[in-house]
C-alpha positions in Angstrom: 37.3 97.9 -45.4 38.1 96.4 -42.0 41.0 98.6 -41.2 39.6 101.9 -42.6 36.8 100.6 -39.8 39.3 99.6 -37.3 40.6 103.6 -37.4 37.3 104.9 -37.7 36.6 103.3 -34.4 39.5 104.1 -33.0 39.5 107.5 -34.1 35.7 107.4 -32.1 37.2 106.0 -29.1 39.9 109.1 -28.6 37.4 111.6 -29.6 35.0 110.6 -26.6 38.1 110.5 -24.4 39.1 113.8 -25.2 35.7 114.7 -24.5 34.9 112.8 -21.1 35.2 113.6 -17.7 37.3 111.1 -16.6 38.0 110.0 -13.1 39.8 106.9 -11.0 38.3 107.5 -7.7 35.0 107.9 -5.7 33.8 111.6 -5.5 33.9 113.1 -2.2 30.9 114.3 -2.5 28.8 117.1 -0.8 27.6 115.2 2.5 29.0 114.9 5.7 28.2 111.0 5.1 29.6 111.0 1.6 32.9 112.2 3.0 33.0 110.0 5.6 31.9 106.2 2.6 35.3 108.0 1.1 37.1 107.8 3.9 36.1 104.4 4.7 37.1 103.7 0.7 40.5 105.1 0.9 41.3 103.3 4.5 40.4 99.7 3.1 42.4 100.6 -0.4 45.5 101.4 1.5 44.9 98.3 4.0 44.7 96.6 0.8 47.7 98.2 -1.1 49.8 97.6 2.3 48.9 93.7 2.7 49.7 93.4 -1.2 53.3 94.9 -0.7 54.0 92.6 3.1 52.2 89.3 0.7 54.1 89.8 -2.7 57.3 91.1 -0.8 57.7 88.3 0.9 57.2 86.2 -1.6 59.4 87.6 -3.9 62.2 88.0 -1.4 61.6 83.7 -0.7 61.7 83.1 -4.1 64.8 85.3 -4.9 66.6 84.0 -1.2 65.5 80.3 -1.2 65.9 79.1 -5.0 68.1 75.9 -5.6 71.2 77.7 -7.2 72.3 79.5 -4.1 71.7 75.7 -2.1 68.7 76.3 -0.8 67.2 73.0 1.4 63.8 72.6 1.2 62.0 72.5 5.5 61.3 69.4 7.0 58.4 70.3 9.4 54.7 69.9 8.4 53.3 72.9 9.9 53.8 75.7 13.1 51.3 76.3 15.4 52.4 80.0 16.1 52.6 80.8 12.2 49.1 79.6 11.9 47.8 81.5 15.3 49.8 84.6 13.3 48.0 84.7 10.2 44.4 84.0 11.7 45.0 86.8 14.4 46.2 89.6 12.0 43.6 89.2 9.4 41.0 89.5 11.9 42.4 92.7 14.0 42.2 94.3 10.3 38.8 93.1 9.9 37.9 94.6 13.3 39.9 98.2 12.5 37.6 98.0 8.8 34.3 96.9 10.4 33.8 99.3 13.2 33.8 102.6 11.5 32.0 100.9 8.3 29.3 99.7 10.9 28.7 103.3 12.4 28.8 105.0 9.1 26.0 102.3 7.8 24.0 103.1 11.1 24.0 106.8 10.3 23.1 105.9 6.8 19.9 104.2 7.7 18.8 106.8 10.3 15.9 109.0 8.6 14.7 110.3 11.6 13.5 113.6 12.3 14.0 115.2 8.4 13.1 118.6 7.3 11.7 117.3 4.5 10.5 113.9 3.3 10.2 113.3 -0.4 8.5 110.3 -2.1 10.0 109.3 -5.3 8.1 107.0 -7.2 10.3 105.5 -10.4 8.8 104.9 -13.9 9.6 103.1 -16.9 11.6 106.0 -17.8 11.1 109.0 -15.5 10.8 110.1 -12.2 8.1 111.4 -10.2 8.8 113.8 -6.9 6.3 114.6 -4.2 7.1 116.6 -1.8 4.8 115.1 1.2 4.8 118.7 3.1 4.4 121.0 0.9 2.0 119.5 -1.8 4.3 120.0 -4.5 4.7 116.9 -7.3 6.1 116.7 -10.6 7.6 114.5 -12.8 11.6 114.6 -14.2 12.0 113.3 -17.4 14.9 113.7 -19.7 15.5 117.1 -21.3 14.7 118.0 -24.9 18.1 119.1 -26.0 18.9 115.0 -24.8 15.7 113.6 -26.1 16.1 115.2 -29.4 19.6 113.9 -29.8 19.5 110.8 -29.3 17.1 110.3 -32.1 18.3 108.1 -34.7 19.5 110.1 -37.9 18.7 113.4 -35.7 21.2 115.0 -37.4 22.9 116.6 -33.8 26.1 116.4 -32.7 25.6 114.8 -29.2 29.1 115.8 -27.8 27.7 119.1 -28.8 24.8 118.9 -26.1 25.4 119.9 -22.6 25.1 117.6 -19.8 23.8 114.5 -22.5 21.9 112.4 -21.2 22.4 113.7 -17.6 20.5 116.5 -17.8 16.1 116.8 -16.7 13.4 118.8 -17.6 12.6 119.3 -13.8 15.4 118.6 -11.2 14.3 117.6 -7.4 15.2 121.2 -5.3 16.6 121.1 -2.0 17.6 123.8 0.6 21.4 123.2 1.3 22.2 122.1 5.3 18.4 120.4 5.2 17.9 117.3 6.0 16.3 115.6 3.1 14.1 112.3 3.5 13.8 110.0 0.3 10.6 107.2 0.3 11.7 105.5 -2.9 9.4 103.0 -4.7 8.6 101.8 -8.3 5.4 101.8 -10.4 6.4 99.0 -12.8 9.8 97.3 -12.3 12.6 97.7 -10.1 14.7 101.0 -10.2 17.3 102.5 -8.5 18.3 106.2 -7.2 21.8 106.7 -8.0 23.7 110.1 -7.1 27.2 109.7 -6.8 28.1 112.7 -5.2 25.4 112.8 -2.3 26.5 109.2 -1.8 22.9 107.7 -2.2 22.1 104.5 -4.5 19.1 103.2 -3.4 16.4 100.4 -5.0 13.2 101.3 -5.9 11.1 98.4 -5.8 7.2 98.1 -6.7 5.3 97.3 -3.4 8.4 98.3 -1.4 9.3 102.0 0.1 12.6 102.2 0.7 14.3 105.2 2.7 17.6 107.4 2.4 18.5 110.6 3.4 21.0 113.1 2.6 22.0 116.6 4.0 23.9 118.7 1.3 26.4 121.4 2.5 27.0 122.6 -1.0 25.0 124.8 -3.4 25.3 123.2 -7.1 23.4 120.9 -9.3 24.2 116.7 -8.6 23.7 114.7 -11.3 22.9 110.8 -11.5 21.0 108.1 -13.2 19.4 105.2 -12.8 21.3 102.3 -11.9 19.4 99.3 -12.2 18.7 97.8 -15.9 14.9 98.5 -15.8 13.7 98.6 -19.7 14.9 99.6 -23.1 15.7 103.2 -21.8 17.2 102.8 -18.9 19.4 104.6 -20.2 17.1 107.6 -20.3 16.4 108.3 -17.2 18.9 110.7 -15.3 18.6 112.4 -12.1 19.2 115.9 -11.7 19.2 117.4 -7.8 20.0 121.1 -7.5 21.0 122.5 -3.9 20.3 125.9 -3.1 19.9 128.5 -0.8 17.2 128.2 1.9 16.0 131.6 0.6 15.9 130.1 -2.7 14.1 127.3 -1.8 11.1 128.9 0.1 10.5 131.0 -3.0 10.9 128.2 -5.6 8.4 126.3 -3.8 6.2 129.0 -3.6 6.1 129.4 -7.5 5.5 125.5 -7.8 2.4 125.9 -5.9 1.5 129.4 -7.4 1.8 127.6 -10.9 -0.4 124.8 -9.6 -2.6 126.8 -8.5 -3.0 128.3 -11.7 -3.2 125.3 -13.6 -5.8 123.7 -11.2 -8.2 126.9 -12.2 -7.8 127.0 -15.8 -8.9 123.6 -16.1 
């Protein structure tokens, strides 16, 4: 019984694989500020990859150059002043080349100023809720049927047969691509968090607290993310769904928001 469960599970694990998307590094993204977080990324993984080789070069060459069987003599001095000024100087001029384009990059990141559109998302226990502050438009996202049907115990579907699993929303947040987009995040009941890789944006929304982000998209498509903060039994639930389009797109998919509003508002 325990190995026909042993390559049950393993026969499980390499089907997923198969299956997933995989990845081993940080999107780009579709920002100029996500582009720029995976520049900063790949700078401090090659500082890092560089001072690995100088520290475990040199170490290996001391251990292979000064072991007892070619007659090595162990030093006499204590310490040296210049190796110690050496090793507390270098660190801190790579420190200095890491921290002064992180520090810009974080200013940028915290400048909402002056958006074209400013959209309050208000987190749920599990679902999101858009409101688009200018153009009285509101909705909420939940997780879409195909998903929500799936994951049912005994639902007898095949989830790796379900597009987008668990990632996809009955009503994504709609953006026109080269806008500048203003995110007020908050919570109704417990802490949340806006995650969407791609845009570069993970952001905590808090009860009490309105938290801000921005993004400007330079790509049409659909961004997909989730919430990353453990915030109930479904957490797992709750993805986020942005699509980018068109400016042209936009103005017309807002106006059948409000047309369908409208309509609602008078049948009731």
């Amino acid at each position: 019984m325990i190995r026909k469960s042993f390559w049950s599970l393993l026969g499980l694990s390499l089907a997923s694989a198969a299956n997933a998307d995989w990845a081993l590094n940080m999107p780009k993204g579709v920002t100029d500020l996500s582009v720029e977080t995976y520049n900063l990324h790949m700078m401090v993984f090659w500082w890092c990859v560089a001072i690995g080789i100088v520290v475990f070069g040199v170490m290996i060459i001391s251990l292979f150059k000064h072991r007892k069987s070619q007659g090595a003599k162990p030093a006499t001095f204590s310490h040296s002043t210049a190796a110690e000024v050496l090793w507390t100087a270098i660190p801190v001029v790579i420190l200095l080349v890491m921290a002064v384009p992180a520090a810009e990059t974080m200013i940028k990141l915290e400048d909402t100023r002056d958006p074209d559109i400013s959209v309050v998302v208000t987190a749920y226990q599990w679902k999101w809720h858009y409101k688009y502050q200018d153009e009285g438009v509101e909705f909420y996202s939940s997780l879409a049927r195909t998903s929500l049907d799936a994951r049912r115990k005994q639902s007898g579907i095949d989830v790796t047969s379900v597009e987008n699993y668990l990632l996809d929303v009955d009503n994504p947040l709609v953006v026109p691509r080269g806008a500048k987009v203003r995110l007020l995040l908050t919570a109704n009941d417990v802490i949340h968090s806006w995650w969407v890789p791609e845009l570069a944006i993970k952001k905590d929304a808090i009860p009490g607290i309105v938290n801000e982000t921005w993004f400007t998209a330079n790509e049409v498509g659909t961004y997909r993310g989730q919430c990353a903060e453990l915030c109930g039994k479904d957490h797992g639930y709750m993805p986020i769904v942005v699509e980018v389009v068109e400016p042209e797109a936009y103005t017309a998919w807002i106006d059948s928001r409000k047309d369908g509003d409208a309509r609602l508002a008078s049948a009731q």
